[in-house]
N, C-alpha and C positions, 0 to 999 in steps of 0.2 A: 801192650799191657792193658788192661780195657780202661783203659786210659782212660780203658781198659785202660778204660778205658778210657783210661784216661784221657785230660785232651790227651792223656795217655790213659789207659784205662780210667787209674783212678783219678789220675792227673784229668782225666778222662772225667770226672765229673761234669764239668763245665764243657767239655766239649760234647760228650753224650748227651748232654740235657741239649746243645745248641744242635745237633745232630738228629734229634727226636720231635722237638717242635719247632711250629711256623714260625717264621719269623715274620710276623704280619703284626702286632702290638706296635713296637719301639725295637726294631732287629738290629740299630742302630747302639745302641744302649748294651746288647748283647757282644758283638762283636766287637765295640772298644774295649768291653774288657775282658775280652781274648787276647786282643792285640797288644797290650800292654804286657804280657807272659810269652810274645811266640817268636820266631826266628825272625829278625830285623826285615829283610825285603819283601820276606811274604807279610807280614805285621804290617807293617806300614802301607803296604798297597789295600788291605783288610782296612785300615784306619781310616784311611783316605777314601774309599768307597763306603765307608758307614760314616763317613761327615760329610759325604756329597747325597746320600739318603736322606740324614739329617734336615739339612736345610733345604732340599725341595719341597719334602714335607711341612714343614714348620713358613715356608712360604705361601702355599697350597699349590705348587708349580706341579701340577701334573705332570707335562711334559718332562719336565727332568725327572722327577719322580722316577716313571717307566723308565727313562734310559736309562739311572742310577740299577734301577732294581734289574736290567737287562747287563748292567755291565758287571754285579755283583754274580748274576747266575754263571756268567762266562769264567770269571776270576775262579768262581768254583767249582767251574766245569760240568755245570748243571748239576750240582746236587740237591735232591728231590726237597729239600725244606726250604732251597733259594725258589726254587718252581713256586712254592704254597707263600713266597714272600712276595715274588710278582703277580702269582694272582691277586695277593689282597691289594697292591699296588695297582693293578688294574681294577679290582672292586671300586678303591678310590677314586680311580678317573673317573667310574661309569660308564665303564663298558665289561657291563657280565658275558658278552659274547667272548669277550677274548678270558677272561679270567675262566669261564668254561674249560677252552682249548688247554689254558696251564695245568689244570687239574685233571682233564684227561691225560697229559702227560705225565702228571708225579701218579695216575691211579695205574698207565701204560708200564712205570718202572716196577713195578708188584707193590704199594706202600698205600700205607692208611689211615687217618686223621680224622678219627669223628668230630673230634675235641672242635678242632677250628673250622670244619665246617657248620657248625651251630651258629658260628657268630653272625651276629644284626648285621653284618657288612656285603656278607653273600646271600641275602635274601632277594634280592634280585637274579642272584645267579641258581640259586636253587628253586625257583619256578619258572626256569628255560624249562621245553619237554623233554629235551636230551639231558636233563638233570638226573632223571630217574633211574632211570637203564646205568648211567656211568657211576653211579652210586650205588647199584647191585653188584657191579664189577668191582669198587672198593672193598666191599666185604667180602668180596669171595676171594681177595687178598690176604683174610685174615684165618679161613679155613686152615686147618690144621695140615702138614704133610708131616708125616714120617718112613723115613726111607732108610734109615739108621738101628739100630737095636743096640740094647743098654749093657756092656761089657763086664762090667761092677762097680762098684760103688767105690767112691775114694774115701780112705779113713775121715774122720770125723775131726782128729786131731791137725792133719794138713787144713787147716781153719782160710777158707778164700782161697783156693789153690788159683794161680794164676799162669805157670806155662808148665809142658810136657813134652817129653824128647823119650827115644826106644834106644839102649842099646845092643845091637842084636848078636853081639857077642856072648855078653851074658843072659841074653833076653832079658831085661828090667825095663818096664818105665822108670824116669827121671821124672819128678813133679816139684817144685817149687810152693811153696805155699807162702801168699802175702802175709797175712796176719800170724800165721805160726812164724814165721820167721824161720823156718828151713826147709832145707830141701828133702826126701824122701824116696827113696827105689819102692819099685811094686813089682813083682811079681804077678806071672798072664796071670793070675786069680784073684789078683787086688790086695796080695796080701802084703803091709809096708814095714820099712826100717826106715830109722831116721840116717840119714846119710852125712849130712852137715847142718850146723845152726849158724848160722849169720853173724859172722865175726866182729861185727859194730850192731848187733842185733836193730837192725832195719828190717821192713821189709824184703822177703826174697821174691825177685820178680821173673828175671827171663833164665832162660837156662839151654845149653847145648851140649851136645854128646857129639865129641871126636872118636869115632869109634877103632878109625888106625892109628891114633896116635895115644889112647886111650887116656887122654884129658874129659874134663867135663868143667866147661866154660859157664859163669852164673853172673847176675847182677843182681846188687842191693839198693835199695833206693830209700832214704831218708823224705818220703811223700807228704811234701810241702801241705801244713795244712791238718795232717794227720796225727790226732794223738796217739800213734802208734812209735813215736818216733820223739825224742825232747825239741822240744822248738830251736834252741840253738842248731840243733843239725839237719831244719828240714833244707833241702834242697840242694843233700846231696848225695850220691851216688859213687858207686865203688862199681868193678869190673873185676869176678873172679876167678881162676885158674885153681883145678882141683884135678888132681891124680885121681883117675877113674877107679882103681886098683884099692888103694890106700884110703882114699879121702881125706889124705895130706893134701890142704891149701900150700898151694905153690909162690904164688903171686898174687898180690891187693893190688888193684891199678885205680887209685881216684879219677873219676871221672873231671870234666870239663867243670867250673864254677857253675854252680844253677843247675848243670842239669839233671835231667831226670832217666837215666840212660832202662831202659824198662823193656826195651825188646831186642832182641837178636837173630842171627842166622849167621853161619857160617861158610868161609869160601873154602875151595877144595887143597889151598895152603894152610890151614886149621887157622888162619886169621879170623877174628870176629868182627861184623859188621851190629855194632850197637845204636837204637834209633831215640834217641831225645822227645820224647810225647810235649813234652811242657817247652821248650824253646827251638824244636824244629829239625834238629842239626842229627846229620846221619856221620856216624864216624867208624873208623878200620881202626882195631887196637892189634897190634903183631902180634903174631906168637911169641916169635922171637927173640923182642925186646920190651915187649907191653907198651909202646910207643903208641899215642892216640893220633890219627889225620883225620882231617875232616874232610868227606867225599864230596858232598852236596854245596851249591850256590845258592842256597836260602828258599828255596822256591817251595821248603816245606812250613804247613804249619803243626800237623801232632801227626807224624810219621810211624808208623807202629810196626808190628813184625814182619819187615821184606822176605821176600821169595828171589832167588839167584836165578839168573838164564843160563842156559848149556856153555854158552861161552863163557861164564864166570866172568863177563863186562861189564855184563849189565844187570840192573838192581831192580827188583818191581815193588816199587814201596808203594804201600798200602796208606795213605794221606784219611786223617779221621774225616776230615771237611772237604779234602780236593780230590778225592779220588784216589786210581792206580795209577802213580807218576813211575816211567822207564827214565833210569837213571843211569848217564854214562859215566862210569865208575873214574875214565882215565878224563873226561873234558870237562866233568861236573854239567854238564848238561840233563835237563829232565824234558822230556815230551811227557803229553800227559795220551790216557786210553780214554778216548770219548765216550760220554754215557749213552749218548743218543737220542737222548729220550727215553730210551727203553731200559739201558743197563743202569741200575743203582750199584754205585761202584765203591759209594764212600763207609764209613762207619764200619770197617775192616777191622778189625784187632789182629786176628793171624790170617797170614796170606802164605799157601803154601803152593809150588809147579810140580804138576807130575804130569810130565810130557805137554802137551798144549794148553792144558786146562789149567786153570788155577783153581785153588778150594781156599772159599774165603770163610772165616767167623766173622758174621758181621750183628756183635751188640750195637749197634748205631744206627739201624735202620728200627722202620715200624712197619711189620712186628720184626724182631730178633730170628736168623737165619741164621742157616750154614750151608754155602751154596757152589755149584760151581760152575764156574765160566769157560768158556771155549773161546778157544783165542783163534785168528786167520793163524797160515803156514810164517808169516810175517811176526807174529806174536803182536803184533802191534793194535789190533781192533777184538772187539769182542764180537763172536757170528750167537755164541747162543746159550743161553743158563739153564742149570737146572737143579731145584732146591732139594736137600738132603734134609734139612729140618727145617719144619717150620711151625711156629704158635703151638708147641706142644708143652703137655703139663712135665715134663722131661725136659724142654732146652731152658730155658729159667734165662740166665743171662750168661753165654756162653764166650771162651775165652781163646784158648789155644788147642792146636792140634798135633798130630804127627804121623805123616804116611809109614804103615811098616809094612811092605809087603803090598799086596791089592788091597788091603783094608787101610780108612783113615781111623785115624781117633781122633775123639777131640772130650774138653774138659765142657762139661753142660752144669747150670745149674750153679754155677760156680758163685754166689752173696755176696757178688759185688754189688747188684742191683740193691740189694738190702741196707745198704750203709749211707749215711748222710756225706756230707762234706769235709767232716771230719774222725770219719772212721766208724761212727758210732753206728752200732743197729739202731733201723727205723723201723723193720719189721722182722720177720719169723723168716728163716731161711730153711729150704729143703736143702735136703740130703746132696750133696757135689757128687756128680756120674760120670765115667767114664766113656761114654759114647763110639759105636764100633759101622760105619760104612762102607759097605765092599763096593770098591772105584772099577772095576770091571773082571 
């Protein structure tokens, strides 16, 4: 959900803002109060490495300092704004040799940060020689790619559209719309019907298309926070079942207390796997019996729209903060995909598999992509990317997708980016596009 994006989309507020810049200020300050909103094991371990930041700093202990800021990169598996945190952590020590080296690795993963390299602290680091040359390679980070072309434009009225599913039986997009509060079919020429309005009129957020069982699975989400929603009921979530056919609602399934249930995928049982942005927690709702379990051991903190393996075991949850965690469905076990340095893996919103690759939306990186990864025969490591959009006046702040065929789609432009913390527009949003790249 761009928790997109939140720590779920929009839940995502505070996690995209923590996602987009350094944490070189007080990162310390940021991350407690994240932790106070997210899954208990991963929270607390978040906690506890931003109070062991804390007081090295406030000591002047260097030394801990670094390890701190070294044991925070690892907790998040190198995600490129912990890099931009141990460099200013090594600014601090005084040693611009090594704060160099970090920043050629967040510029080695494609990302770019004019903002905090201005700051008084790297003035040392930016009149090394090798300053100059790897700060032409940061901006040519921010060049534009377009490798996608514009399918049509989504109605005006689907107001924040946030997820998209094809069903290729009837050929319709399925779209979702946050701020409208329903859901909406499109015809290939863009042309919509409102399909369903949101039975607790909340937010509508994720959405799936069973297409042999010809259900279409939705969530609602009451977006803690948001005046879109009356205060008594933010922070809570519903799980829907809908007759593809009819758009007879079947079944309301409340979600978990708290949570924020805002993205989906489905296994080849037409069971729903729903991901919690704001407290962590990946859960299986049946078919069945609309019965909720909970798959994952905490290890997430704003989990967004996973992508299933061939074996239907395994989960590739897309972590805002910690990366591509592989999640064994039947031990609750997570390994996580190394970044390397190279791969920025986090700030995913939709994570979708067609065959080794993945095609990720990732509003949480800088700049804003939509890209894809190649996995080894292993699935397990990344061998190589390559970007489908990038810094274009067209992707704006992009959400969700859905493979039909050799082409992806995905939602561009979509005004999440335009809304404050509590729903309200802060600026002028473009037109929401439908976005069309041929995968081979």
């Amino acid at each position: 959900m761009p928790q997109r994006r939140s720590i779920s989309r929009w839940p995502s507020t505070v996690a995209k803002t923590l996602a987009r810049i350094a944490l070189v200020c007080a990162p310390w300050l940021i991350l407690a109060a994240m932790a106070r909103t997210q899954s208990p094991s991963a929270a607390d371990e978040l906690k506890s490495l931003q109070e062991q930041l804390r007081n090295a700093h406030a000591h002047g202990d260097a030394s801990a300092y670094l390890d701190s800021a070294q044991h925070m990169r690892d907790f998040l598996n190198g995600l490129p704004t912990s890099i931009l945190q141990r460099m200013s952590v090594e600014a601090f020590a005084g040693q611009p040799e090594k704060a160099l080296r970090s920043l050629t690795e967040f510029v080695h993963m494609g990302q770019s940060n004019e903002d905090v390299l201005k700051r008084e602290q790297f003035d040392a680091m930016r009149n090394l020689p090798a300053y100059a040359k790897l700060h032409q390679e940061m901006v040519a980070n921010t060049v534009s790619i377009a490798a996608a072309s514009r399918a049509f434009s989504l109605p005006s009225e689907a107001e924040i559209p946030e997820d998209i599913d094809f069903d290729p039986s009837a050929k319709l997009f399925y779209l979702s719309s946050a701020a409208g509060k329903k859901i909406f079919t499109l015809d290939r020429n863009g042309r919509a019907k409102v399909f369903a309005e949101a039975p607790d009129h909340w937010p509508m957020m994720a959405l799936k298309v069973d297409a042999r069982r010809r259900r279409l699975w939705a969530t609602e989400v009451a977006i803690d926070g948001f005046r879109w929603s009356p205060k008594e009921e933010w922070g809570l979530s519903a799980v829907l079942l809908y007759d593809l056919q009819s758009a007879k609602l079947l079944r309301r399934i409340v979600g978990p207390a708290g949570t924020a249930l805002g993205d989906m995928t489905l296994t080849a049982d037409g069971d729903a796997i729903v991901s919690d942005g704001d407290r962590g927690g990946i859960y299986k709702v049946a078919l069945v019996d609309g019965k909720i379990t909970r798959l994952d051991a905490g290890d997430f903190i704003s989990p967004q729209t996973s992508a299933l393996s061939g074996d239907g075991r395994h989960l590739f949850v897309p972590d805002y903060l910690r990366g591509i965690g592989i999640l064994d469905m039947k031990t609750h076990h997570t390994t996580w995909i190394a970044m390397e340095g190279k791969y920025a893996l986090n700030g995913i919103d939709g994570l979708y598999r067609n065959g080794r690759s993945l095609i990720a939306t990732q509003n949480g990186v800088s700049p804003e992509r939509v890209i894809r990864f190649e996995l080894d025969p292993s699935l397990s490591r990344v061998i190589s990317e390559s970007i489908i959009e990038r810094a274009t006046a067209t992707l704006g702040d992009p959400t969700h997708g859905v493979i039909v065929g050799r082409d992806f789609y995905y939602i561009a432009s979509s005004g999440w980016d335009t809304l404050d913390d509590h729903g309200n527009r802060k600026s002028d949003a473009s037109q929401a596009v439908l976005m069309r790249a041929r995968l081979y």
